[in-house]
C-alpha positions as CSV (number, residue, x, y, z in Angstrom):
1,X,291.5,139.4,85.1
2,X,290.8,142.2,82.6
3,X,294.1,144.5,81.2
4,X,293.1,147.6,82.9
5,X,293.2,145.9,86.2
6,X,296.5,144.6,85.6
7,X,297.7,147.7,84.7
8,X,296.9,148.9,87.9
9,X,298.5,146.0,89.7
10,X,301.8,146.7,88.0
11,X,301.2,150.8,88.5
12,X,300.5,150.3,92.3
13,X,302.5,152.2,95.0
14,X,301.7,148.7,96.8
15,X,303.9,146.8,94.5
16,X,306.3,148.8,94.5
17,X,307.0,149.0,98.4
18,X,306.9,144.9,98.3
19,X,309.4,145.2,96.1
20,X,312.1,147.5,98.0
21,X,311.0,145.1,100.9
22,X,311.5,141.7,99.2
23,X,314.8,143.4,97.8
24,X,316.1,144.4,101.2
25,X,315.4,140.8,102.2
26,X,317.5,139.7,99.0
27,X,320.7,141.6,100.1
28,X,320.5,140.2,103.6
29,X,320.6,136.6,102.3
30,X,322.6,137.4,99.7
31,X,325.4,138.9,101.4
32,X,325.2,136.0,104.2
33,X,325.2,133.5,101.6
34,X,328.7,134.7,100.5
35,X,330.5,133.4,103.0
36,X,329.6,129.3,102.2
37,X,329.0,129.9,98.5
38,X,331.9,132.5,97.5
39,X,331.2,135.8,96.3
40,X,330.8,134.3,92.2
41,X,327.8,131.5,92.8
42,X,326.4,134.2,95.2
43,X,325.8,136.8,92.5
44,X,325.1,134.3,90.0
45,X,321.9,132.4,92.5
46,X,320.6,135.5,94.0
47,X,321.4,138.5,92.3
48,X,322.1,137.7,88.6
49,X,318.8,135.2,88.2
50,X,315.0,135.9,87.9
51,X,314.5,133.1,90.9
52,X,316.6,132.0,94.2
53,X,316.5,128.4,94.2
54,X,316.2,126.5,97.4
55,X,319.4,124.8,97.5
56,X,321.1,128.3,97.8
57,X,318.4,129.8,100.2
58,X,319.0,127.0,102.5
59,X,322.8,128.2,102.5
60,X,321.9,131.3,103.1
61,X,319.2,130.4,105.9
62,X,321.5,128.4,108.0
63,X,324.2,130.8,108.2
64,X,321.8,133.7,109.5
65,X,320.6,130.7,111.9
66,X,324.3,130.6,113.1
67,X,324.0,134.2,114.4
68,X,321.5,133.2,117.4
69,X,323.0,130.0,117.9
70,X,321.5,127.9,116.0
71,X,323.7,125.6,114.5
72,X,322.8,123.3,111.5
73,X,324.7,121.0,108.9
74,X,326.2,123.6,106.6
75,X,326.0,123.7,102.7
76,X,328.7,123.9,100.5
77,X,329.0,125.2,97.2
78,X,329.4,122.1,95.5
79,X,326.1,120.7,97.5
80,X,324.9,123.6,95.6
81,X,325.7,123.4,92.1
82,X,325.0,119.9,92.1
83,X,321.0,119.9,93.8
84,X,318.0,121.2,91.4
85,X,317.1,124.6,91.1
86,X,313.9,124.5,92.7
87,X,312.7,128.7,92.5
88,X,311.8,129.5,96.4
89,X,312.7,133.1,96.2
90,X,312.5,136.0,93.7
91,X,315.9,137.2,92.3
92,X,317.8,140.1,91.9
93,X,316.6,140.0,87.7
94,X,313.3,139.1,88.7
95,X,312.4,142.1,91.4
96,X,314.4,144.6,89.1
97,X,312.4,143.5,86.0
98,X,308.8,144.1,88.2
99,X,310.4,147.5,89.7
100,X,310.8,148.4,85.6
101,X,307.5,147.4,84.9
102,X,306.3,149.9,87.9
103,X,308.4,152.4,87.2
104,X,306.7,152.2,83.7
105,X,303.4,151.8,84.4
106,X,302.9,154.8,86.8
107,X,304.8,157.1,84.7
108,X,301.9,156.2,82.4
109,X,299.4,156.5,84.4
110,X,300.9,159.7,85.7
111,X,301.2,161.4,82.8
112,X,300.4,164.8,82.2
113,X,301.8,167.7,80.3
114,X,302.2,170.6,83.5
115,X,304.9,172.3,85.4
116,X,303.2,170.4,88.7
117,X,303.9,167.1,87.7
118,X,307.5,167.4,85.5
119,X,309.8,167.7,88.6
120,X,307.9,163.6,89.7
121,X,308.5,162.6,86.6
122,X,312.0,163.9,85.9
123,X,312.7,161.4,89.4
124,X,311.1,158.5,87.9
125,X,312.5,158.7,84.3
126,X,315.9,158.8,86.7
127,X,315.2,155.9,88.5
128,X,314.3,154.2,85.2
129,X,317.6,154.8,83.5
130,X,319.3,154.1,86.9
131,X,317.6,150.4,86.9
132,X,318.0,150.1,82.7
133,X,321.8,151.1,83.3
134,X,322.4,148.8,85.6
135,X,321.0,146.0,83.7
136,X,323.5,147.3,80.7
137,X,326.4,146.8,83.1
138,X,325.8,143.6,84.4
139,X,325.0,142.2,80.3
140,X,327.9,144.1,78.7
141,X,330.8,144.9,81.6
142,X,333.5,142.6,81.2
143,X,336.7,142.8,83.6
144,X,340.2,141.1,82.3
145,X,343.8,141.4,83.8
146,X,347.1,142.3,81.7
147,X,350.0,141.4,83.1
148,X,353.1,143.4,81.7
149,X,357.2,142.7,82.7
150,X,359.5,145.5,82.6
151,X,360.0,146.1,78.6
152,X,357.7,144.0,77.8
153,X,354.7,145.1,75.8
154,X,351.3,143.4,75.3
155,X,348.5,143.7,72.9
156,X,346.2,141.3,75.0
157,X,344.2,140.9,78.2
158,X,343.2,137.5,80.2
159,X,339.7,136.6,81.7
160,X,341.6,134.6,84.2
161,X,337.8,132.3,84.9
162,X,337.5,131.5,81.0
163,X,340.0,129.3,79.1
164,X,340.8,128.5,76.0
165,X,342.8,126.1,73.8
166,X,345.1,128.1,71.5
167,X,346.2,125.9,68.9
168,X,349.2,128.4,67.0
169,X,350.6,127.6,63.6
170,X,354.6,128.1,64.2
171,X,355.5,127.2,60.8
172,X,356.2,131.1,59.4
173,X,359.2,132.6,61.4
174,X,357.4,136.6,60.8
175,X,353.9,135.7,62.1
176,X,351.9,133.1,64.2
177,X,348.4,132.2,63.0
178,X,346.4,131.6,66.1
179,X,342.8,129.7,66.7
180,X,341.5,130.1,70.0
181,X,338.7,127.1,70.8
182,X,336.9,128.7,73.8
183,X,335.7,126.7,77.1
184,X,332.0,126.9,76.4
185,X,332.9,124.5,73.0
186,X,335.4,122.5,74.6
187,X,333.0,121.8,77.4
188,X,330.6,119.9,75.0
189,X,333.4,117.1,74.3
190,X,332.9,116.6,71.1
191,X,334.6,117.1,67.3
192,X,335.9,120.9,66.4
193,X,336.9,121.5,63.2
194,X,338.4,125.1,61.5
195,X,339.5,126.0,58.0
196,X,342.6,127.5,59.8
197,X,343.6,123.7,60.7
198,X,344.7,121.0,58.9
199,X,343.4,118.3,61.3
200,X,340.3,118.0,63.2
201,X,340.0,118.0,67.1
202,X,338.1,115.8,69.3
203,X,337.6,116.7,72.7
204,X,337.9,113.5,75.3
205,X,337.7,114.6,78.0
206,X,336.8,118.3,79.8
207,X,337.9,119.0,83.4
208,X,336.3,122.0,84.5
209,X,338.9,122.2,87.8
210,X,341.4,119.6,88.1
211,X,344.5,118.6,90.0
212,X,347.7,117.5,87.7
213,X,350.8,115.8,89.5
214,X,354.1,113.8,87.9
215,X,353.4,110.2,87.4
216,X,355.5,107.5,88.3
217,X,356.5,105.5,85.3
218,X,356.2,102.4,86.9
219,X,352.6,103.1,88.4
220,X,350.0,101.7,87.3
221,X,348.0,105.1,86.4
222,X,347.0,105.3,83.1
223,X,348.3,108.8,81.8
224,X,345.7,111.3,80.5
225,X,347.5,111.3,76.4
226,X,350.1,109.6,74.7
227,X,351.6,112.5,72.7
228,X,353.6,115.3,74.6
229,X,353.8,116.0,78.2
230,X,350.5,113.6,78.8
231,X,352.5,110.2,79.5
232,X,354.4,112.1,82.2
233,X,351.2,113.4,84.2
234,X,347.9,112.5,85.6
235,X,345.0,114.3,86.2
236,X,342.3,113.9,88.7
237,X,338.9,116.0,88.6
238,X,338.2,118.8,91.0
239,X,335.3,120.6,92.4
240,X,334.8,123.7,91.2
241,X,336.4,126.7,92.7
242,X,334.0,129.7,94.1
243,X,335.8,131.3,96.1
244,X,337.4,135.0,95.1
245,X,340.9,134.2,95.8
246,X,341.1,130.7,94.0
247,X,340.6,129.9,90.7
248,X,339.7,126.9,88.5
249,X,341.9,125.1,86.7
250,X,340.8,123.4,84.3
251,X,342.6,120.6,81.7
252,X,341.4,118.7,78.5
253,X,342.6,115.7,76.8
254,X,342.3,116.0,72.9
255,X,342.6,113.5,70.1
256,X,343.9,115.4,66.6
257,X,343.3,113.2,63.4
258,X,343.9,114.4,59.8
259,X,343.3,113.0,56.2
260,X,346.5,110.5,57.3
261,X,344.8,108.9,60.3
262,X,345.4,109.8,63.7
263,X,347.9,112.2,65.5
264,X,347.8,110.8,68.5
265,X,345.8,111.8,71.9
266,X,347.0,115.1,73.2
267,X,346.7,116.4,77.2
268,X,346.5,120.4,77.5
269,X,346.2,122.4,81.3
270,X,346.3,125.5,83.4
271,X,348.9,123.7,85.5
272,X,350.8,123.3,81.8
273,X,352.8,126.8,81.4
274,X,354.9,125.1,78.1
275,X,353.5,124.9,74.6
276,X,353.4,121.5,73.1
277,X,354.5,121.1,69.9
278,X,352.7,119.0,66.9
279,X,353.6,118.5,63.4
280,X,351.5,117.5,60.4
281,X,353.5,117.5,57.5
282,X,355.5,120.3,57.4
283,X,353.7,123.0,59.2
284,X,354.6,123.1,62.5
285,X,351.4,123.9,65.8
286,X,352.0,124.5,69.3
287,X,348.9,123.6,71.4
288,X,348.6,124.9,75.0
289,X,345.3,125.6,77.3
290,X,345.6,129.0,78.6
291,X,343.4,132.1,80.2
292,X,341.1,133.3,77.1
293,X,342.3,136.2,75.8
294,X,341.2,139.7,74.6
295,X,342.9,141.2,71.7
296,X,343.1,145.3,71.2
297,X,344.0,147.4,68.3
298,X,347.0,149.0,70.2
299,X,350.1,147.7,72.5
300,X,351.0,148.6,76.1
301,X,354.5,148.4,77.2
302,X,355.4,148.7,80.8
303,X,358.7,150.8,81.1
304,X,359.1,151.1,84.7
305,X,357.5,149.6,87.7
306,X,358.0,151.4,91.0
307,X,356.4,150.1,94.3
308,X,357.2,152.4,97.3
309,X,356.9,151.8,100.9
310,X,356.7,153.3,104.1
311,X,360.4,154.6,105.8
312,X,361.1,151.3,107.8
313,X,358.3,149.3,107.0
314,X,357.3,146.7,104.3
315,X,353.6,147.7,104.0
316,X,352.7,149.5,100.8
317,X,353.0,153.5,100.1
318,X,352.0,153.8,96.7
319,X,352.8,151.3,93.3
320,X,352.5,152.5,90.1
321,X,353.3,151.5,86.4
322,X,354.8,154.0,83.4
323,X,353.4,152.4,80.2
324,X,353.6,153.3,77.0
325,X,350.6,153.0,74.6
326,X,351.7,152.5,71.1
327,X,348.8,152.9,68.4
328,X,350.1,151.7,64.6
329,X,346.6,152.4,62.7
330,X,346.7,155.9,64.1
331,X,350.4,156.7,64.6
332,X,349.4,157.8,68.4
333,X,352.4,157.2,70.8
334,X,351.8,158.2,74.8
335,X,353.5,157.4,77.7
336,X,351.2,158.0,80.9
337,X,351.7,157.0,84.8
338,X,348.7,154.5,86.3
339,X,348.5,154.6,89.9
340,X,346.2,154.2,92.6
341,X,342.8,156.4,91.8
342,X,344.5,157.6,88.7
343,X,343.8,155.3,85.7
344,X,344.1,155.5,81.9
345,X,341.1,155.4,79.9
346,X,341.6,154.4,76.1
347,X,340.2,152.5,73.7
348,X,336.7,152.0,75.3
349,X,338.6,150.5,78.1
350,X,339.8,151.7,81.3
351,X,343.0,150.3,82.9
352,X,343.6,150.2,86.7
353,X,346.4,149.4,88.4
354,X,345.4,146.2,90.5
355,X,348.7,144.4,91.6
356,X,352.5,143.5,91.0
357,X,355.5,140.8,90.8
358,X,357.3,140.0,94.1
359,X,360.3,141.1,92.5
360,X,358.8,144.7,91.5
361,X,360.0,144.1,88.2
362,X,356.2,143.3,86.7
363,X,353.1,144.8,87.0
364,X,349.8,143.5,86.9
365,X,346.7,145.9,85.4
366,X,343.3,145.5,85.7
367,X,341.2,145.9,82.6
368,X,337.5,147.1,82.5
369,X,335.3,147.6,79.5
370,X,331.5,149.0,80.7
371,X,330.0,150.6,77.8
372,X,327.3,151.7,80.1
373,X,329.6,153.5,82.4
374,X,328.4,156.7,82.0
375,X,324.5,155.7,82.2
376,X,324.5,155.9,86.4
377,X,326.0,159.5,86.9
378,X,323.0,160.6,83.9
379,X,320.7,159.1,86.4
380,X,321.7,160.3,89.1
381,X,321.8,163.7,88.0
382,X,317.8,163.5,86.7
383,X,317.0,161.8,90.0
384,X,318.5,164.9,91.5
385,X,316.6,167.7,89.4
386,X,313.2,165.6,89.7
387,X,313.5,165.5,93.5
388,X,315.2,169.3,93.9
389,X,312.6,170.5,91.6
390,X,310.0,168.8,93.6
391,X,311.2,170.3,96.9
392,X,311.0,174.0,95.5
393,X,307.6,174.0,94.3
394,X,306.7,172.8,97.2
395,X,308.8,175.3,99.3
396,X,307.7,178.3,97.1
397,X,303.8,177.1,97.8
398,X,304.1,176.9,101.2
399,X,306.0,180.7,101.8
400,X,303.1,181.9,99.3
401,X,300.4,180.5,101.0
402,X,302.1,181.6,104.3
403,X,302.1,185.3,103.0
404,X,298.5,185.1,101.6
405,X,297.4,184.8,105.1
């Protein structure tokens, strides 16, 4: 096949309208498939890859099947993640990335320098950045929590899905030296060393989701470590979690060794709120496996909560959070209200309120970073000119051509 004729396979209207139609039939599975696979593997299989694979379409499938009564085995989302991604289906990445190469390729072939054809183009150049914005999102958008007590004042968010073994040098009482080991590492179970450390880290053992309960001293369970809290505990491995309203969490047994030898074997977890504490020589670490988190130039400190509810009732009126945003390398001090609809924007970051403690003493602040953010609205608005200029030269041609006769 010669380039000029596939140029104008990629410039076609033709492939274009397969496209909106093979898209439409995306979303419908898609959004079907939600329901066994959870909203996470759902975007990740159909809309956030170049290719369904068949172990997902087959979810998908047998739950449309179930709405004219046709009932087969269902899949679950760990039948899923564990069958080969054989591609049976083109993905949300994959249609997007032909629709840009149409897109493209007509405004090319379209081309021309005249009033006629500017208002067109104005709409696809719009529909361009629409599609090129939205892949700037999905690549670069990240969404964390902060969660603040009354007086209490934070300089850090949490990807609540992503952990991360801090291991923090205690030993100076006016600072803590942190190093953060992050999940993707961990999960490779092998030796980590840092210049920050005196002793190197092997990783034994990584559990993705797991289960941790007290263990009976006179079982027969071996415990997960010998050092700290592992001799009291055992672990057992989980499936991992999809769904929106549950959440991995995951554990790791370490092994820390320095010049000396050995420190011993070490068991850190999500279910493990207290810091464990281990000493080589005399500098002092506290190790602890914890949500990964975000650091930012500034603090936040929550100075009231209040949570209001309807007279005689104990559904929700309105909650809201007075913070106060405390900048040190610029001097800036602010104190501002988030509330529904009404968020604060700073830093590159905008900060929604999302939740709160049972005891209306805490709030809980969702965090969103999209430097793309304002890419969609600039989109919108050229897809608006190009098609609004479109319809008034056409408009004014046809009340000419209608008075010329």
């Amino acid at each position: 096949m010669s380039l000029d004729k596939i140029f104008e396979f990629f410039a076609s209207l033709k492939l274009a309208v397969w496209v909106l139609c093979l898209s439409l039939v995306l979303v419908f599975f898609g959004t079907l498939a939600q329901e066994p696979l959870g909203l996470y593997l759902t975007q990740e299989r159909f809309f956030q890859s170049f290719f369904v694979d068949y172990a997902s379409m087959a979810a998908a499938v047998k739950k449309t099947l179930q709405m004219v009564g046709v009932y087969l085995p269902p899949s679950t989302a760990e039948q899923v993640l564990a069958a080969p991604r054989i591609p049976v289906f083109p993905g949300g990445y994959g249609l997007g990335f032909v629709f840009l190469l149409n897109l493209i390729a007509s405004q090319i072939k379209t081309f021309e320098l005249s009033w006629n054809k500017l208002a067109l183009q104005a709409a696809h150049v719009g529909l361009i950045l629409l599609l090129v914005g939205q892949l700037l999102t999905d690549m670069l958008a990240l969404e964390s929590t902060m969660h603040i007590r009354e007086g209490q004042a934070k300089n850090f968010s949490e990807l609540d899905r992503f952990a991360e073994l801090a291991v923090v040098e205690v030993t100076n009482p006016e600072f803590d030296r942190v190093t953060s080991i992050p999940e993707n590492v961990l999960a490779k179970e092998g030796e980590i060393t840092s210049e920050s450390l005196p002793f190197k880290i092997r990783v034994n053992k990584f559990y993705a989701n797991s289960e941790v309960t007290n263990r009976d001293p006179n079982g027969t369970i071996q415990p997960p470590a010998m050092q700290g809290l592992g001799p009291q505990v055992t672990v057992r491995e989980m499936a991992p979690e999809t769904q929106m309203d549950r959440r991995n969490m995951p554990s790791v047994t370490i092994e820390a060794s320095s010049a000396d030898g050995s420190l011993g074997t070490w068991f850190a977890s999500f279910w493990i709120q207290k810091p464990q504490t281990l000493k080589v020589g005399d500098r002092e670490f506290e190790i602890s496996l914890r949500p990964k988190r975000l650091y930012k130039p500034y603090t936040i400190e929550l100075i009231d909560f209040r949570h209001d509810k309807y007279p005689g009732t104990e559904i929700p009126k309105d909650f809201s959070s007075m913070v106060r945003v405390v900048n040190l390398a610029t001097g800036e001090t602010r104190e501002t209200r988030i509330y529904m609809n009404n968020p604060l924007r700073y830093g590159g970051e905008t900060y929604y309120q999302a939740s709160y403690d049972k005891d209306d003493q805490g709030t809980v602040l969702q965090v969103v970073r999209n430097p793309g953010w304002l890419t969609p609205y600039l989109a919108c608005v050229v897809v608006s000119v190009g098609l609004l200029g479109q319809f008034l030269m056409h408009l004014v041609g046809f009340f000419t051509r209608r008075r010329n006769a």
